[in-house]
C-alpha positions in Angstrom: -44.3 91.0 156.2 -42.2 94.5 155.3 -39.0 92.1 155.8 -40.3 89.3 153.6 -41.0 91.6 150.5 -37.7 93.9 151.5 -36.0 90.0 150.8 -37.6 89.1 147.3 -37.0 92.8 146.0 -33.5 91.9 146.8 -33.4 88.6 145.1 -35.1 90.4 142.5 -32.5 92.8 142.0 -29.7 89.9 142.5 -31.2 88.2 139.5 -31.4 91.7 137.3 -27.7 92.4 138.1 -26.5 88.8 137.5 -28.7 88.7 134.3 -26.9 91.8 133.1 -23.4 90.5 134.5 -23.9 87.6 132.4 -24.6 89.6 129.5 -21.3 91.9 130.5 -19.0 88.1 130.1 -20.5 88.8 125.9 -20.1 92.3 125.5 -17.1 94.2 126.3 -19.0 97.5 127.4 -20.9 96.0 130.2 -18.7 95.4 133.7 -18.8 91.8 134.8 -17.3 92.5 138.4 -19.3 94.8 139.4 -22.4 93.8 138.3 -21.6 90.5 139.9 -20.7 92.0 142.9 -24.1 93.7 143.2 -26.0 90.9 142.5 -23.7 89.3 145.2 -24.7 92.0 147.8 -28.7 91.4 146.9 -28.1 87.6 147.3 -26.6 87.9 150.7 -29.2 90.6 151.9 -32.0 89.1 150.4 -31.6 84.8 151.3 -29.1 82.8 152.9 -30.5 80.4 150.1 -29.6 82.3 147.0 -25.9 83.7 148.9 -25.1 80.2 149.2 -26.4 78.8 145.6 -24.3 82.2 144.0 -21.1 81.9 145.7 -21.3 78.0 144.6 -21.7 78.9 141.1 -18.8 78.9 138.5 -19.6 82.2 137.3 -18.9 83.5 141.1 -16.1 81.5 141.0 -14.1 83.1 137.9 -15.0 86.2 138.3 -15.3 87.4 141.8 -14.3 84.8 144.6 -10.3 86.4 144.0 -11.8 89.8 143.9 -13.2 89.5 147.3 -10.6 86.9 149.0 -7.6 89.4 147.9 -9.3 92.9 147.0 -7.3 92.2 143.2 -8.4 92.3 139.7 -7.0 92.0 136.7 -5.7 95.1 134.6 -7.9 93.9 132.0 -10.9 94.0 134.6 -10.5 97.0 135.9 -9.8 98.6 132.6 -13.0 97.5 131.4 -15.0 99.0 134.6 -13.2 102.4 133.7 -13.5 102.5 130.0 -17.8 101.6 131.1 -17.6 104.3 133.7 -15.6 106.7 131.6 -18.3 106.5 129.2 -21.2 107.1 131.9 -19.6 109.9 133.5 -19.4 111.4 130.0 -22.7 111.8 128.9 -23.6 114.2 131.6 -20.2 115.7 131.2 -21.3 116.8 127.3 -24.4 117.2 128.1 -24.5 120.2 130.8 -23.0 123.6 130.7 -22.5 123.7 134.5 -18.7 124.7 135.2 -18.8 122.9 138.7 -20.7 120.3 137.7 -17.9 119.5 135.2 -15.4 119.9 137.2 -16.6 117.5 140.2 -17.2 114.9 137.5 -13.1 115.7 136.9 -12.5 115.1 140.2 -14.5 112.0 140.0 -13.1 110.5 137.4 -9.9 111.1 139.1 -10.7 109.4 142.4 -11.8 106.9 140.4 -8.2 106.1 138.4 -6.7 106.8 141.9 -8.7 104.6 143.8 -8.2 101.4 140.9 -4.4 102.1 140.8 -3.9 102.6 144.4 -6.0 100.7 146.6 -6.8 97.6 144.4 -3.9 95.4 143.7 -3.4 93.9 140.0 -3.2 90.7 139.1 -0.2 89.6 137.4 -1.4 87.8 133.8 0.4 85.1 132.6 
């Protein structure tokens, strides 16, 4: 019983994160990949069902099957994930007066550019 509701809040949360992936496709300051990517994970932990239906769709297609077959995005795509997280990280960054909490989101934001430039190839644009 614990297993079947621990499912539907999955598929629940699947649909939230694709609903708001969809909605990141319009508007520039919501991430597409990675809201996909966590609707994805739901899917997968949730149904066997709804994993197979998502990764069949065409929105799974363009935006993530190359993400996850190569680990590779597009400078475009992972610029927009930065500029959205940039602006997250932010708000707590003006918003506290905490010296070391300021400078671990530094050091965050720094992992982060490290991490994108480093470890996740780019995809040449034509």
């Amino acid at each position: 019983m614990i297993i079947r509701i621990k499912n539907y809040i999955y598929i629940i949360f699947g649909f939230i994160f694709l609903g708001l992936g969809m909605f990141g496709i319009i508007l520039p300051l919501l991430p597409t990949t990675p809201l996909l990517l966590l609707a994805s994970v739901c899917f997968v932990r949730g149904s066997k069902k709804f994993e197979v239906w998502f990764k069949g769709t065409n929105l799974y297609k363009k935006h993530l099957e190359e993400f996850v077959k190569n680990r590779a995005m597009t400078k475009r795509q992972k610029m927009t994930i930065l500029f959205f997280a940039d602006c997250m990280i932010a708000i707590p960054f003006i918003l506290l007066d905490n010296f070391l909490i300021r400078v671990l989101l530094i050091l965050i934001v720094g992992y982060k550019y490290y991490y994108f430039f480093c470890k996740i190839n780019t995809i040449k644009t034509s």
